[in-house]
Chimera marker file (.cmm) of the C-alpha trace (Angstrom):
<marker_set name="trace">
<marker id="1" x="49.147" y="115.060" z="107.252" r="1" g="1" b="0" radius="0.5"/>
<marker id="2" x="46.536" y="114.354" z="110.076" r="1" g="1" b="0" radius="0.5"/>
<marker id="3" x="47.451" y="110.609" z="110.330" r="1" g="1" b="0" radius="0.5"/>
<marker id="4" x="51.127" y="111.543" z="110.823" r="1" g="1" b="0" radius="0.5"/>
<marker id="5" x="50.401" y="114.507" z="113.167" r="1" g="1" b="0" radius="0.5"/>
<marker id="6" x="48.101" y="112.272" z="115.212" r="1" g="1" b="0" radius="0.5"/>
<marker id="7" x="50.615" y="109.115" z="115.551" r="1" g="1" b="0" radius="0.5"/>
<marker id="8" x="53.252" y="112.007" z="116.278" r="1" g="1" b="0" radius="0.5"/>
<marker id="9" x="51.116" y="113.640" z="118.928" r="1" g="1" b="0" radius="0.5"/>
<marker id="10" x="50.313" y="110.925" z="119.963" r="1" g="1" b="0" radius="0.5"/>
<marker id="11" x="54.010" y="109.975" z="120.753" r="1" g="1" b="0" radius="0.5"/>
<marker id="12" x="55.763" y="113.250" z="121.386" r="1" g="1" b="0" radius="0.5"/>
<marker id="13" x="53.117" y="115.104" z="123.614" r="1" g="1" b="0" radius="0.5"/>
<marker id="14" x="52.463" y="111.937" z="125.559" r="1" g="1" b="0" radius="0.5"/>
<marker id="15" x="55.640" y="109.854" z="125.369" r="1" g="1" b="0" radius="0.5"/>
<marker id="16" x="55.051" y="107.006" z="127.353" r="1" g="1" b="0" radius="0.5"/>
<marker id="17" x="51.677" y="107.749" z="128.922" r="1" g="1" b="0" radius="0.5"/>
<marker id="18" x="50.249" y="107.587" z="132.600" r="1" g="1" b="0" radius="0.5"/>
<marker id="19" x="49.863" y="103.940" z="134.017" r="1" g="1" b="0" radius="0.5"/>
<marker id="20" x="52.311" y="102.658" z="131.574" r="1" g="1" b="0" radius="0.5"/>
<marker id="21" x="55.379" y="101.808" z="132.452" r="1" g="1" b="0" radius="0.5"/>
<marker id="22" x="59.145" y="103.743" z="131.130" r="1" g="1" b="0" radius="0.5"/>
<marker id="23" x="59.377" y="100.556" z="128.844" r="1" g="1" b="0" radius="0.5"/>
<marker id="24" x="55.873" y="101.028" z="127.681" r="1" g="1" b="0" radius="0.5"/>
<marker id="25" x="54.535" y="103.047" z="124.713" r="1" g="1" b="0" radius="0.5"/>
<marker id="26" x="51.222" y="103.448" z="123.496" r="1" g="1" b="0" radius="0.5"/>
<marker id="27" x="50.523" y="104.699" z="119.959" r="1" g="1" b="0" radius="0.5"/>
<marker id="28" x="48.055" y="104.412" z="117.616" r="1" g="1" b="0" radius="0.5"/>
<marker id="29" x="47.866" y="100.482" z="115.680" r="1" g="1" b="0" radius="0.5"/>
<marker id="30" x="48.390" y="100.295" z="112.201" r="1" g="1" b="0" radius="0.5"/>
<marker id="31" x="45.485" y="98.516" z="110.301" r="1" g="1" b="0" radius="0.5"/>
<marker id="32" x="47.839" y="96.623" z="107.456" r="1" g="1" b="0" radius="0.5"/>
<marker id="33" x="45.265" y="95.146" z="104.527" r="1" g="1" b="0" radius="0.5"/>
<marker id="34" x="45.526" y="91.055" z="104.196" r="1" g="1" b="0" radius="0.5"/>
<marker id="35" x="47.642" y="92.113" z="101.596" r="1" g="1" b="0" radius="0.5"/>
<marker id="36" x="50.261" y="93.199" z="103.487" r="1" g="1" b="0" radius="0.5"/>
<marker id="37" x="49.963" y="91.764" z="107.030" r="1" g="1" b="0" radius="0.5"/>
<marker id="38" x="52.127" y="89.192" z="106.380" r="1" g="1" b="0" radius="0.5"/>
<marker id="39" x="55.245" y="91.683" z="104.876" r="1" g="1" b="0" radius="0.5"/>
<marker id="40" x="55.065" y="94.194" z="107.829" r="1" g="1" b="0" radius="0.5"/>
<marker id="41" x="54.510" y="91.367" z="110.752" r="1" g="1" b="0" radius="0.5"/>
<marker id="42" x="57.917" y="89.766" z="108.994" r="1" g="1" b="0" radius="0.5"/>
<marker id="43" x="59.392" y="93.292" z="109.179" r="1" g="1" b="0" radius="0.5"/>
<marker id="44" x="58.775" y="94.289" z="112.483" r="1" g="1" b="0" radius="0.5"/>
<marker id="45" x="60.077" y="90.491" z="113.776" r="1" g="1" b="0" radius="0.5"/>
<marker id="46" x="63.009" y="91.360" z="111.988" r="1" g="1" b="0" radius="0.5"/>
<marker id="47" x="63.288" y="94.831" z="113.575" r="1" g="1" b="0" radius="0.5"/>
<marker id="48" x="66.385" y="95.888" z="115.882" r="1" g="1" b="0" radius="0.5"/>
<marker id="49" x="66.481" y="94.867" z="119.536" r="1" g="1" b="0" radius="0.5"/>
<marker id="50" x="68.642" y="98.219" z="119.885" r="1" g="1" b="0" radius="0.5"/>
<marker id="51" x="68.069" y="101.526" z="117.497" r="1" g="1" b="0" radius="0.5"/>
<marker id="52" x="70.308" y="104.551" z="118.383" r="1" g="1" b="0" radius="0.5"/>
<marker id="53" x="71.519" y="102.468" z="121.564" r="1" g="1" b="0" radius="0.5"/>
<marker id="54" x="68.327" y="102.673" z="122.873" r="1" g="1" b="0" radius="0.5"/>
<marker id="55" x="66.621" y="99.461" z="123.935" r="1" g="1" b="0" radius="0.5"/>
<marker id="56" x="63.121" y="97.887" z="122.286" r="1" g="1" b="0" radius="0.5"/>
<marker id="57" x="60.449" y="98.915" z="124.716" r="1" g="1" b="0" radius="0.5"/>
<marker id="58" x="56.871" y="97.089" z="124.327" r="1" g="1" b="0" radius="0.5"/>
<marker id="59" x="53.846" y="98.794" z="122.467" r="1" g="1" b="0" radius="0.5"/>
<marker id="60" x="50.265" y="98.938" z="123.495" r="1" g="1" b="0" radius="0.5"/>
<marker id="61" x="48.311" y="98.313" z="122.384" r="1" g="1" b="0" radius="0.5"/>
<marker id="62" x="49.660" y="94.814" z="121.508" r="1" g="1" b="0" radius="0.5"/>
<marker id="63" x="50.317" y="94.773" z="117.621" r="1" g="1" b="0" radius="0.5"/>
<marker id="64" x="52.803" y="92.621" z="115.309" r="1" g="1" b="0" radius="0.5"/>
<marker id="65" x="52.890" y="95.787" z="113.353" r="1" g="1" b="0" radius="0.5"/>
<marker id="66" x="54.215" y="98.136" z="115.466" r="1" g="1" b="0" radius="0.5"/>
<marker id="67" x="58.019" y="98.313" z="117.139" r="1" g="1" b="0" radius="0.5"/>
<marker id="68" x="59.305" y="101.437" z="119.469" r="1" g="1" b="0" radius="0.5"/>
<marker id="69" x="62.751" y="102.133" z="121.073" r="1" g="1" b="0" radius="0.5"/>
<marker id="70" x="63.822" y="104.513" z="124.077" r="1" g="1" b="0" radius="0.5"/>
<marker id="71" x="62.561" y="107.699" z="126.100" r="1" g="1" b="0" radius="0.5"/>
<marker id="72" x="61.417" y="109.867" z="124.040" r="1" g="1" b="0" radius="0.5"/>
<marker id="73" x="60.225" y="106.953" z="121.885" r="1" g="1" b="0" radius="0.5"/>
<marker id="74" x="61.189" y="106.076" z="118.422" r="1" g="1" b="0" radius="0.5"/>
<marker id="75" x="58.517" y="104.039" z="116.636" r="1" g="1" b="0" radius="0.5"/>
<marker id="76" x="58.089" y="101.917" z="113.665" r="1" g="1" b="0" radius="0.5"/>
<marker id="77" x="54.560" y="101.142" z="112.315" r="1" g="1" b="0" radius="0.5"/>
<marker id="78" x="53.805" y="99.220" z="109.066" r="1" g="1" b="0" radius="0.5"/>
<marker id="79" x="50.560" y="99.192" z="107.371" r="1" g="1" b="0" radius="0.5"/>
<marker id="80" x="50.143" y="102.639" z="107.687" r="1" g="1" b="0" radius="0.5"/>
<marker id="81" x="47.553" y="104.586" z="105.077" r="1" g="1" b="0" radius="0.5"/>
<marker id="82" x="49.049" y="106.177" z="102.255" r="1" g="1" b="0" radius="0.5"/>
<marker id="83" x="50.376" y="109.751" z="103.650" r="1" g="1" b="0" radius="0.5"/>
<marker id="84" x="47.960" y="112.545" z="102.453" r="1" g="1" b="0" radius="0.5"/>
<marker id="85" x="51.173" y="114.354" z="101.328" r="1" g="1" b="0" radius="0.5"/>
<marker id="86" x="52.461" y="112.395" z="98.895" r="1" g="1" b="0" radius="0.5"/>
<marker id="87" x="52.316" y="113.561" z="95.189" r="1" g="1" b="0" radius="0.5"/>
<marker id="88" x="54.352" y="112.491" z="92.142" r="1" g="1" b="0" radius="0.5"/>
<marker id="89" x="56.160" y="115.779" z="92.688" r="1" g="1" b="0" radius="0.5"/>
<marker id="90" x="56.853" y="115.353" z="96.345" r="1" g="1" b="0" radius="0.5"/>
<marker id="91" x="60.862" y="115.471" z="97.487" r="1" g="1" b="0" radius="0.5"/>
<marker id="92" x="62.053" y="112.238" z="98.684" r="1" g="1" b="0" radius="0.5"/>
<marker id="93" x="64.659" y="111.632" z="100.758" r="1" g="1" b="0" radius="0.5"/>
<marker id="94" x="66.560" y="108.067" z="99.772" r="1" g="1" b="0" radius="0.5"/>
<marker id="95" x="68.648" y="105.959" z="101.757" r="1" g="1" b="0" radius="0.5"/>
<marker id="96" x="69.680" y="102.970" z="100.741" r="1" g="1" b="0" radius="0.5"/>
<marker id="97" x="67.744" y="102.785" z="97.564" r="1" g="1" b="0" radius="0.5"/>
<marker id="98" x="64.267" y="103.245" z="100.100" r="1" g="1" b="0" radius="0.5"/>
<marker id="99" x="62.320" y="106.354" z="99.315" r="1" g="1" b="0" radius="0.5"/>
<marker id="100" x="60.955" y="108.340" z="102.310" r="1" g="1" b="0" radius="0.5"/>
<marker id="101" x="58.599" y="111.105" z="102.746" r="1" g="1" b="0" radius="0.5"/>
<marker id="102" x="59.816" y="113.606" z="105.146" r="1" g="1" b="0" radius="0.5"/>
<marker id="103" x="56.339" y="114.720" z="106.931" r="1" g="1" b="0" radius="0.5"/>
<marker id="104" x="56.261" y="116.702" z="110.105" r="1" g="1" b="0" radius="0.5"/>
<marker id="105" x="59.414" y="117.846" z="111.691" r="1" g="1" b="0" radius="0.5"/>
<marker id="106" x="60.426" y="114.047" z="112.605" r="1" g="1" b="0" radius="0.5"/>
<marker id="107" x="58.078" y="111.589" z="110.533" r="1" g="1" b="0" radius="0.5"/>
<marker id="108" x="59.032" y="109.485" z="107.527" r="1" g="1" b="0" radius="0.5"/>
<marker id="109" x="57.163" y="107.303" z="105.574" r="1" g="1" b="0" radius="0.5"/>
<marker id="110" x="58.649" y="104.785" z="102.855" r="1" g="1" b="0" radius="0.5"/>
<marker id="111" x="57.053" y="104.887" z="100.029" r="1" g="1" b="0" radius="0.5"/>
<marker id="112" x="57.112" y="103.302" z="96.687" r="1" g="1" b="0" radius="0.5"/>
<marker id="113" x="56.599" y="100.007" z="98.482" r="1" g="1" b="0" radius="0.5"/>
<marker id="114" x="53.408" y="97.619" z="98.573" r="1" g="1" b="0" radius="0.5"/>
<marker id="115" x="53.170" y="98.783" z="101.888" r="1" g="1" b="0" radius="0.5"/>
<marker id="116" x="53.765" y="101.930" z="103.866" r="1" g="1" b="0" radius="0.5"/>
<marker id="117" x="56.225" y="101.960" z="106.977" r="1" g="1" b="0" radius="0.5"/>
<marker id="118" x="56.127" y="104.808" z="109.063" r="1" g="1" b="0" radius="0.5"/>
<marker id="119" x="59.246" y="105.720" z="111.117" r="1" g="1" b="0" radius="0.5"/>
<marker id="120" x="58.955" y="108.610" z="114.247" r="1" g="1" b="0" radius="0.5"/>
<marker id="121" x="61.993" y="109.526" z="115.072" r="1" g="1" b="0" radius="0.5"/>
<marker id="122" x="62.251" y="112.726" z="117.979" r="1" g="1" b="0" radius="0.5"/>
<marker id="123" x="65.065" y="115.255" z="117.042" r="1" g="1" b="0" radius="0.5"/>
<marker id="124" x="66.835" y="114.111" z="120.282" r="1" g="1" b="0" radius="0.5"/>
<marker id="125" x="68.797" y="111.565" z="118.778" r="1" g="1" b="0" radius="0.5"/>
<marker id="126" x="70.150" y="113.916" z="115.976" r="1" g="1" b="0" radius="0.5"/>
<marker id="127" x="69.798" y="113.340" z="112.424" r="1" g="1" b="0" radius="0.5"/>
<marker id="128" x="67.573" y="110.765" z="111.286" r="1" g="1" b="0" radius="0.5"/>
<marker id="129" x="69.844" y="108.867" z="109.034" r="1" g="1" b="0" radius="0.5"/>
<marker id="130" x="71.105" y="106.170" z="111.318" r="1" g="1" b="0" radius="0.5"/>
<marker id="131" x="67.654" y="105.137" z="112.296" r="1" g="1" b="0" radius="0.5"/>
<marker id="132" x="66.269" y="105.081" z="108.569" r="1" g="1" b="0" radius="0.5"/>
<marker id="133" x="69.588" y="103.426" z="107.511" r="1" g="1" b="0" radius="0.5"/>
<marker id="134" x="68.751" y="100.631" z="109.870" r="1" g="1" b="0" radius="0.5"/>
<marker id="135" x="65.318" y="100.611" z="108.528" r="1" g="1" b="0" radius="0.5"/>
<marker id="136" x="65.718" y="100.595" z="105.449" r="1" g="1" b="0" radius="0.5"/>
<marker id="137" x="67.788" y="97.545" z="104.707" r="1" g="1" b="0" radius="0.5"/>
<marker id="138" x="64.451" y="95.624" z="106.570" r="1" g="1" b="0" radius="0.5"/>
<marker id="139" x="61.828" y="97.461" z="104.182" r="1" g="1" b="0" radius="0.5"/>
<marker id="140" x="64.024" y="96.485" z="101.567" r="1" g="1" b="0" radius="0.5"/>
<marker id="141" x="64.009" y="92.690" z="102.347" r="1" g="1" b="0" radius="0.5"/>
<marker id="142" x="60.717" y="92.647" z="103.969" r="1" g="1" b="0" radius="0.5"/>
<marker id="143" x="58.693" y="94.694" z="101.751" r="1" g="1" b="0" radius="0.5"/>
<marker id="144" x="58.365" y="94.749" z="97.772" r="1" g="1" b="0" radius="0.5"/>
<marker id="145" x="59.030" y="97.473" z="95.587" r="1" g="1" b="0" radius="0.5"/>
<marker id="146" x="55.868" y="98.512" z="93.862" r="1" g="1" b="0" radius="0.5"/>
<marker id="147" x="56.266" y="98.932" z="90.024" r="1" g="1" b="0" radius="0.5"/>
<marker id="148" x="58.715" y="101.647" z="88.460" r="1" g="1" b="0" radius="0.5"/>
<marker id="149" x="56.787" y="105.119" z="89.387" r="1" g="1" b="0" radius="0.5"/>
<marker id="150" x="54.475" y="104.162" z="91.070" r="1" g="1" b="0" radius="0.5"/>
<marker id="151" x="54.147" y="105.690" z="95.088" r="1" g="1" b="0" radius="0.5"/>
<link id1="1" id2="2" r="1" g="1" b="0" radius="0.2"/>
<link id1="2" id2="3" r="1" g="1" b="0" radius="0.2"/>
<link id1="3" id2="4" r="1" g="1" b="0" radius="0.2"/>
<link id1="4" id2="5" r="1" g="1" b="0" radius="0.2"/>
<link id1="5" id2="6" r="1" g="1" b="0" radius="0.2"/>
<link id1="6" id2="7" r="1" g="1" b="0" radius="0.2"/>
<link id1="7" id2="8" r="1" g="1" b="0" radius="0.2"/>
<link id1="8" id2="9" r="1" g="1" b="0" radius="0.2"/>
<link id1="9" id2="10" r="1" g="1" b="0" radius="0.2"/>
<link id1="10" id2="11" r="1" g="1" b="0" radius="0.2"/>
<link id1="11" id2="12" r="1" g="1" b="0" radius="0.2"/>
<link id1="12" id2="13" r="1" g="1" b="0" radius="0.2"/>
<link id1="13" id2="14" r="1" g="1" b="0" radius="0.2"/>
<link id1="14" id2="15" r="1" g="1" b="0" radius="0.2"/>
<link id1="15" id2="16" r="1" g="1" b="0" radius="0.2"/>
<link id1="16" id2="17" r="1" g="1" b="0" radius="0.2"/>
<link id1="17" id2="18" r="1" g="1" b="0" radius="0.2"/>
<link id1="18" id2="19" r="1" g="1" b="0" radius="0.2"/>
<link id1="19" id2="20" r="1" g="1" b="0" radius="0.2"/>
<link id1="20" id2="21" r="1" g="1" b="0" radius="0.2"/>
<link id1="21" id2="22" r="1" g="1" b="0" radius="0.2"/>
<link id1="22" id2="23" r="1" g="1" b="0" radius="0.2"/>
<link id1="23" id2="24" r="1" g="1" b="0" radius="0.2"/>
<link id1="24" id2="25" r="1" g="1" b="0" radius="0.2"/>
<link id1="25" id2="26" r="1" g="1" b="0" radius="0.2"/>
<link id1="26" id2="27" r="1" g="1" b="0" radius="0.2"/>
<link id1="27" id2="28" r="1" g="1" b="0" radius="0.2"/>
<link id1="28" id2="29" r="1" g="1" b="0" radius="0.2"/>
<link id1="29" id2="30" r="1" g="1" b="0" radius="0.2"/>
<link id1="30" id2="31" r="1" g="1" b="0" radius="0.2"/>
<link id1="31" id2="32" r="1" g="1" b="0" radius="0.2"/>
<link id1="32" id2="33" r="1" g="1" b="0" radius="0.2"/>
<link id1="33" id2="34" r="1" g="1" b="0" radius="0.2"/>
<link id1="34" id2="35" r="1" g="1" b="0" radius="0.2"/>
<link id1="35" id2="36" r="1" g="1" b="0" radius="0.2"/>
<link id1="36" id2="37" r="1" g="1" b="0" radius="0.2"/>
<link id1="37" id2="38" r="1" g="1" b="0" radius="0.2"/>
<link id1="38" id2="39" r="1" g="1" b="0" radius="0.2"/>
<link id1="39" id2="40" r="1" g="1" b="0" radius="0.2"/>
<link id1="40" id2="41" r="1" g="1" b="0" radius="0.2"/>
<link id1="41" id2="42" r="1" g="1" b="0" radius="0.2"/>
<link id1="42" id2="43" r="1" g="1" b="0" radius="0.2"/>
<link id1="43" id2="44" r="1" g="1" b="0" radius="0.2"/>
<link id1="44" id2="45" r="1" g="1" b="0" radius="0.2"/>
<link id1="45" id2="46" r="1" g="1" b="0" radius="0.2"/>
<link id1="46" id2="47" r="1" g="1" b="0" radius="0.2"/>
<link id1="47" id2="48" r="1" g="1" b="0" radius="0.2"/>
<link id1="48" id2="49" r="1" g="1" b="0" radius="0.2"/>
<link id1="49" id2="50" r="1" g="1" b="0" radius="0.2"/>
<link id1="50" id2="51" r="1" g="1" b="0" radius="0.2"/>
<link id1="51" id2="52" r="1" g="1" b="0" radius="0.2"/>
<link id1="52" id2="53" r="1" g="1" b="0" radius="0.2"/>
<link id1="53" id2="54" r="1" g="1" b="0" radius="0.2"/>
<link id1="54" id2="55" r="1" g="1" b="0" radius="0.2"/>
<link id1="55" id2="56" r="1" g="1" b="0" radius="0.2"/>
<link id1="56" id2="57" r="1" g="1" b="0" radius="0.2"/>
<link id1="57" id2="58" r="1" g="1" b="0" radius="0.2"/>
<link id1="58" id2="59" r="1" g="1" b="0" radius="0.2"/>
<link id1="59" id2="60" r="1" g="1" b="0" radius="0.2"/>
<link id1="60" id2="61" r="1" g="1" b="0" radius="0.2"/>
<link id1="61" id2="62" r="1" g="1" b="0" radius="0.2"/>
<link id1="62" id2="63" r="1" g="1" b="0" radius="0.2"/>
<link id1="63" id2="64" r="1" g="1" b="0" radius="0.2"/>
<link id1="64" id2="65" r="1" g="1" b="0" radius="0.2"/>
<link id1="65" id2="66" r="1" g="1" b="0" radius="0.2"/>
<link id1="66" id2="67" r="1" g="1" b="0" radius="0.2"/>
<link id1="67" id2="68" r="1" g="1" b="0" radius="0.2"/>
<link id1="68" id2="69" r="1" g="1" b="0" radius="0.2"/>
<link id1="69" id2="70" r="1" g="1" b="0" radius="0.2"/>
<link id1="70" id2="71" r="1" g="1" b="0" radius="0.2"/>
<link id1="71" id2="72" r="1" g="1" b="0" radius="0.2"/>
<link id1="72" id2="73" r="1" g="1" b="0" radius="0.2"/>
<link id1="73" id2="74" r="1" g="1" b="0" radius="0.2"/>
<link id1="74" id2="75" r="1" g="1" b="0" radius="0.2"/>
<link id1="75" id2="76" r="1" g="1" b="0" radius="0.2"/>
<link id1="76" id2="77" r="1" g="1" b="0" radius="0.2"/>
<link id1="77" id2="78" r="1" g="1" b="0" radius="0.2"/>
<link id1="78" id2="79" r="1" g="1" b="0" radius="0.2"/>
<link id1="79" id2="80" r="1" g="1" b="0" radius="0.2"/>
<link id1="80" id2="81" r="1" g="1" b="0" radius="0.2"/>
<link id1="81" id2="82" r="1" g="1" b="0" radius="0.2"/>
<link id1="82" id2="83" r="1" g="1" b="0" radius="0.2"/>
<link id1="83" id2="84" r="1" g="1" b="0" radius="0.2"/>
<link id1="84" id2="85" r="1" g="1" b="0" radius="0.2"/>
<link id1="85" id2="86" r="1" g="1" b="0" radius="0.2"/>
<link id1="86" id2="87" r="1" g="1" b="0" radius="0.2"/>
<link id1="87" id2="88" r="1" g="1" b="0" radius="0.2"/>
<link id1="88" id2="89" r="1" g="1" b="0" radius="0.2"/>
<link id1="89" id2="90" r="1" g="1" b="0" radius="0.2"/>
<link id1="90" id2="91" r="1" g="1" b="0" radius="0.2"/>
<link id1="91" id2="92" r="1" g="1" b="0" radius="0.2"/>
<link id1="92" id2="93" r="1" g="1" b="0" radius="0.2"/>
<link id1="93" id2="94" r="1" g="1" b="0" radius="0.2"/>
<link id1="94" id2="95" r="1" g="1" b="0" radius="0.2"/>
<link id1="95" id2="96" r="1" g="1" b="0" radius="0.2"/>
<link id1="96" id2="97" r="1" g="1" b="0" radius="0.2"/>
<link id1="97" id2="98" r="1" g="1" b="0" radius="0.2"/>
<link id1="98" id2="99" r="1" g="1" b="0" radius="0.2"/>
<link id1="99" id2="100" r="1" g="1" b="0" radius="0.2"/>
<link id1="100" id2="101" r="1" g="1" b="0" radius="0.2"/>
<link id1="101" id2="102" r="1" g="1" b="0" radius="0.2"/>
<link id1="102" id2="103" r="1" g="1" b="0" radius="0.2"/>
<link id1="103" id2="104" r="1" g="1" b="0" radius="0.2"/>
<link id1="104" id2="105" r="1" g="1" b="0" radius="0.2"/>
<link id1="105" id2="106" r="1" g="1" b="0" radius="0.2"/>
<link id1="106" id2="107" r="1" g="1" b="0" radius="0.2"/>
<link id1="107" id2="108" r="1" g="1" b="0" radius="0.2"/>
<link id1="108" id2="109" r="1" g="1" b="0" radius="0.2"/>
<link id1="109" id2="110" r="1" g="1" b="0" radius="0.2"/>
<link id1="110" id2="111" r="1" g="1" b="0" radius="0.2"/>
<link id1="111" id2="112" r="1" g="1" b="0" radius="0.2"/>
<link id1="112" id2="113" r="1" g="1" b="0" radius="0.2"/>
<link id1="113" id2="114" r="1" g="1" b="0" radius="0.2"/>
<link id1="114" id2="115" r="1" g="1" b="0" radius="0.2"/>
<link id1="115" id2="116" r="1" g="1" b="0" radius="0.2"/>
<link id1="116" id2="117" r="1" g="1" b="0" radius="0.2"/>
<link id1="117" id2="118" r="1" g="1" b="0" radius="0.2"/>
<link id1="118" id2="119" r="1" g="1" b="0" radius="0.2"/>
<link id1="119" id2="120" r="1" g="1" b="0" radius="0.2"/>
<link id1="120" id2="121" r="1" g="1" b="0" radius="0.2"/>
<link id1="121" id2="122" r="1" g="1" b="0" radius="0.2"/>
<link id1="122" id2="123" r="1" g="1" b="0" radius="0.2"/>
<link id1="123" id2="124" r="1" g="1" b="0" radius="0.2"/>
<link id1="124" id2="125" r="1" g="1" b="0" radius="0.2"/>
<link id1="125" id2="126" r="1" g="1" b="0" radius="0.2"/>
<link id1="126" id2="127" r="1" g="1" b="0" radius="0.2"/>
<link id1="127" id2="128" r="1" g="1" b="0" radius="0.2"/>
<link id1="128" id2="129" r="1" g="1" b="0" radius="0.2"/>
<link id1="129" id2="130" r="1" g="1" b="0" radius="0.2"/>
<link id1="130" id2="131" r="1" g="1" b="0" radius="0.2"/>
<link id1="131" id2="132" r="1" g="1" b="0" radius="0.2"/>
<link id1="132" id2="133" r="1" g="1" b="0" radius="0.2"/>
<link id1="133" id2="134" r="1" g="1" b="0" radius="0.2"/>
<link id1="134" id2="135" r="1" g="1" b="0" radius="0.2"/>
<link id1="135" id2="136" r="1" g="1" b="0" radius="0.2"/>
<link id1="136" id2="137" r="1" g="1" b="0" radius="0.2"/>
<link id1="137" id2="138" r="1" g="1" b="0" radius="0.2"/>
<link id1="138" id2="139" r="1" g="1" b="0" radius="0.2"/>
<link id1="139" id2="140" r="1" g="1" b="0" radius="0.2"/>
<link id1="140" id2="141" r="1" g="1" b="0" radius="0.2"/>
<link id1="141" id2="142" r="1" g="1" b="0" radius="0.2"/>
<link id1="142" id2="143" r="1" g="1" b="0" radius="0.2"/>
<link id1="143" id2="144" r="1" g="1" b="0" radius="0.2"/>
<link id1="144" id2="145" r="1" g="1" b="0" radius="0.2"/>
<link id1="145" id2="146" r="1" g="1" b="0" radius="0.2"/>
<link id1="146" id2="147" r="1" g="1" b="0" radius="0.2"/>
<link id1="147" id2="148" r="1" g="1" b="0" radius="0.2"/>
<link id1="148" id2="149" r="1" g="1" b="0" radius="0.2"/>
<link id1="149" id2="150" r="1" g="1" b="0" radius="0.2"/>
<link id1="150" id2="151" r="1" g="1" b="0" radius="0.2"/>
</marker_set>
């Protein structure tokens, strides 16, 4: 719960911070393992140049990992640590056959991949689903599913 409330502090209380520009976003860089570095960067090249008609905006600090939209910004991070909330119990939501831990207010991880993507998306642009359906379709292609049952 602190790694999502951090990367969603550190987007929602600061937006786009001072001395960056309105096409700018700083939040915090994913650390993917080997294992996975490969999968997300593929993922986040693939990533919309426009989510919820907002335009891609660049990220600092400079990461392959990492993708963000708009004002307030949506962001995309891959290679994120395994959310501190997750248990075998835990209600997923699914969307398009991707499972995704609701955490926070606006904060989704997919899970059940061999990698974690995190998505941030503010409550100003409505209900999630557009953004995760867009999403999703990538983590499917991009990133493996990890065996049956596992998270």
């Amino acid at each position: 719960m602190r790694r999502a409330a951090a990367g969603l502090a550190a987007l929602t209380a600061a937006g786009v911070l001072a001395g960056c520009s309105a096409r700018t976003v700083e939040m915090p860089e994913p650390s993917p393992d080997a294992a996975v570095e490969e999968m997300c960067r593929a993922l986040v090249d693939r990533a919309p140049e426009r989510l919820f008609d907002r335009d891609r905006v660049e990220v600092r600090p400079d990461t392959p990992y990492a993708a963000a939209w708009g004002d307030p910004p949506i962001a995309l991070r891959c290679g994120v640590g395994r959310p501190g909330q997750l248990r075998p119990d835990s209600e997923l939501t699914v969307v398009d056959g991707i499972a995704w831990l609701p955490e926070e207010p606006d904060v989704y991880t997919a899970v059940g991949r061999e990698a974690y993507v995190e998505m941030i998306l503010p409550p100003s642009y409505g209900a999630p689903a557009e953004g995760l359906v867009e999403i999703s379709g990538l983590v499917s292609a991009e990133i493996p599913a990890l065996p049956s049952g596992e998270l």
